[in-house]
N, C-alpha and C positions, 0 to 999 in steps of 0.2 A: 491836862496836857499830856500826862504818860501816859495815860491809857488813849490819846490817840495816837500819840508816835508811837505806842507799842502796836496798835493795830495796822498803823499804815507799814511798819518793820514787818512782821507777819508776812502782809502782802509782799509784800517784796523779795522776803525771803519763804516765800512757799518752798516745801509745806513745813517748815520746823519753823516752830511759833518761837518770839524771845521770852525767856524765863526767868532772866537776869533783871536786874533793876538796874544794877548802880551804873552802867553806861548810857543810860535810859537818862538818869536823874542827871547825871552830869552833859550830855550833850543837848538836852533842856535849858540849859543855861545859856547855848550856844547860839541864837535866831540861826548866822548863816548854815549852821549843821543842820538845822531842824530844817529849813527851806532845803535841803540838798539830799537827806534821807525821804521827805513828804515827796520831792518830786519822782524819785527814785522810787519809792512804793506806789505812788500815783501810775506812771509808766508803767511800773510789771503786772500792776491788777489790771488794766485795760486790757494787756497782750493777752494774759489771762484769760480774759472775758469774751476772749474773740477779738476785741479789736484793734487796731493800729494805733499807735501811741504820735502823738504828734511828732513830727522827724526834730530829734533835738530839744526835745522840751525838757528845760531844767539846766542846760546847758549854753555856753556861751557860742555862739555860729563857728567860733575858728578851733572852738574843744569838741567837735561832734565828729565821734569814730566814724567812719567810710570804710568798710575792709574791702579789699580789693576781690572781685569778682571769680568764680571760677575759671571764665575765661583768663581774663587778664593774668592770674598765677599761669595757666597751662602756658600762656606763652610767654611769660618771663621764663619758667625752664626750661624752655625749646632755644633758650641764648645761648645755654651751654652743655656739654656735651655729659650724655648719659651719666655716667661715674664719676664724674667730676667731681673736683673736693669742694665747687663753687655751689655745685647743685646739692649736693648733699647737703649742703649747710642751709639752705633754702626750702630745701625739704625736711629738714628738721625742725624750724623753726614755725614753717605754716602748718606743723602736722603735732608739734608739743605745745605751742606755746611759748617758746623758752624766748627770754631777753639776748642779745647778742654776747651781751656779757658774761652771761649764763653757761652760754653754747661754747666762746672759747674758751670755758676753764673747764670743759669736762675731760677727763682719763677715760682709758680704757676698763679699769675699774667700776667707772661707775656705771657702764650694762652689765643690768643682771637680767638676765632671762627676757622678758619681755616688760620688765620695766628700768627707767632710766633716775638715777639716784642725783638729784641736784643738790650741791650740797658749797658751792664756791662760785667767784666772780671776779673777772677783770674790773679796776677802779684804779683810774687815773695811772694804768700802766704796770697794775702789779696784779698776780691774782690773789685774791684774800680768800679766806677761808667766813663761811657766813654768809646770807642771803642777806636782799635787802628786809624782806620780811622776820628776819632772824629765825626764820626755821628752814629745815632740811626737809626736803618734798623728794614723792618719787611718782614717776608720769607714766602712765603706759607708752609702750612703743608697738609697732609693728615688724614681725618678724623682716619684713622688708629693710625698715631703718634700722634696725638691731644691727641686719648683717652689711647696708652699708655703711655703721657707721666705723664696724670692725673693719670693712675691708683699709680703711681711713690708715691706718696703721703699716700694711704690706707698701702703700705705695709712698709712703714717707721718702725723701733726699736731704741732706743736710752737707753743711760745707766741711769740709775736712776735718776732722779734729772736734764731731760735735756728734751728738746723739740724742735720742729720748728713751732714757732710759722711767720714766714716769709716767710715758704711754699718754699725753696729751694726742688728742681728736685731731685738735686743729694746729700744729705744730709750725713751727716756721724753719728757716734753714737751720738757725742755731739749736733747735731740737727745746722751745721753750714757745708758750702758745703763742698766737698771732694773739696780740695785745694793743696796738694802734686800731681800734674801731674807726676813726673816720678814714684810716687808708680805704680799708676794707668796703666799705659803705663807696667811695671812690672809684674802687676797681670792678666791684658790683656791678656801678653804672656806668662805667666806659664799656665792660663788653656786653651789659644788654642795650645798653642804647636807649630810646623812650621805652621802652619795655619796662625798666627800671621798676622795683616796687620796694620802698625803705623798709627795711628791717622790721620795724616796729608792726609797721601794716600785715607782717604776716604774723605777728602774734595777734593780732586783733582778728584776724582771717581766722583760726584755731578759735579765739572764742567766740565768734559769731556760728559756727560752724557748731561747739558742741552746745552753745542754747539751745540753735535751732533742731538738733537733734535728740532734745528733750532732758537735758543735765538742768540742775538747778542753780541758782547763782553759788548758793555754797558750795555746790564741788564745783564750779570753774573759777570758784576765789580760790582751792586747794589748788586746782592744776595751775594756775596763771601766777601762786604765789603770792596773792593782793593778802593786805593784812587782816581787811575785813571782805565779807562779802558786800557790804555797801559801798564799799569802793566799786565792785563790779557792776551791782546793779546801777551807778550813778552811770559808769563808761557805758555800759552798752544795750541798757534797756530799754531804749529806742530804736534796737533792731530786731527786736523779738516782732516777729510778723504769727497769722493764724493758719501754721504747718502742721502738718500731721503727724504726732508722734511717731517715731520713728527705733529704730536701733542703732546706738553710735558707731559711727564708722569714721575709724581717723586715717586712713587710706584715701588718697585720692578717686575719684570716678572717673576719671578720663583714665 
């Protein structure tokens, strides 16, 4: 029995083979783990192989990622205006990956050059220091998001008597980060209208985006922050379609 879930791991995690045992031996013990890694290697050797993976297979119908269409993003940012602090956060998010919660705890701080240092997170209204994966990641950025996400900072206003002096991204009047996600997720969809695309969906938009442009599950479990790479292969190995390797590009095409 390891040595098949070590083979169907493999697959799935092309091309670095597992070498380890003891997670191997312990999740053996586990049927529904084994039925959720086998389906997840099943799906990647197929894409693999050339072929399409059943839409959803291993998955329960109402768990199966959908990431929103290139169209459909182009016109949820045409809601709102160029340099907007709405859009730039939309374009952060479909172009890193990053969780919302993510996105409003970053500083100024955390661009460095052409990568972005995530390293904290809004939770239940505070920002904590700590990932949910417990490690501190760093994403590439495009000089484009680099510099809007500095401009973020010149166009700050706060109410009298308040400041950021700690250089939060996404700041609110009191000069401390916007911390209410469902406001924001609210305010989203009143000014796009059916446009609207959840949050979430544009992180899945980013990892559909670098599978398909030839990253392997390991590194979009590194960029996405998942603890394992089989968490990734299980979300989104039923969108690996048979495209032509490519060079990544995390800049939009339109």
């Amino acid at each position: 029995m390891n040595h098949l879930l070590r083979l169907v791991i493999s697959l799935c995690l092309s091309p670095m083979l597992i070498t380890t045992t003891g997670s191997i031996a312990q999740a053996a013990d586990d049927s529904e783990e084994i039925k959720k890694l086998c389906m997840a290697g099943f799906n990647a050797a197929m894409s693999q192989a050339g072929q399409t993976p059943p839409e959803g297979m291993g998955q329960k119908k109402s768990d199966v990622v959908i990431p929103p269409t290139e169209l459909e993003l182009y016109e949820y940012l045409n809601a709102f205006e160029p340099m907007s602090r709405e859009r730039i956060f939309i374009e952060l998010l479909a172009t890193t990956g990053l969780r919302k919660s993510e996105a409003f705890a970053l500083q100024l701080q955390d661009i460095r050059d052409g990568d972005l240092v995530i390293r904290r997170r809004v939770v239940h209204g505070k920002v904590l220091d700590g990932l949910k994966s417990g490690k501190i990641r760093m994403i590439k950025i495009s000089p484009k998001i680099r510099r809007n996400l500095q401009s973020l900072i010149n166009g700050q206003t706060f109410y009298k008597g308040y400041s950021n002096n700690a250089g939060w991204l996404f700041a609110g009047k009191k000069g401390i980060p916007v911390i209410d996600k469902m406001f924001i997720s609210r305010f989203l969809a009143s000014k796009s209208g059916n446009k609207y695309i959840e949050c979430h969906k544009l992180r899945h938009y980013a990892a559909s985006r670098w599978l398909q442009s030839g990253f392997t599950f390991i590194e979009v479990a590194a960029m996405l922050g998942h603890k394992t790479p089989e968490t990734t292969a299980r979300i989104y190995a039923h969108l690996l379609q048979k495209v032509q390797r490519q060079a990544p590009d995390l800049e939009f095409s339109f």
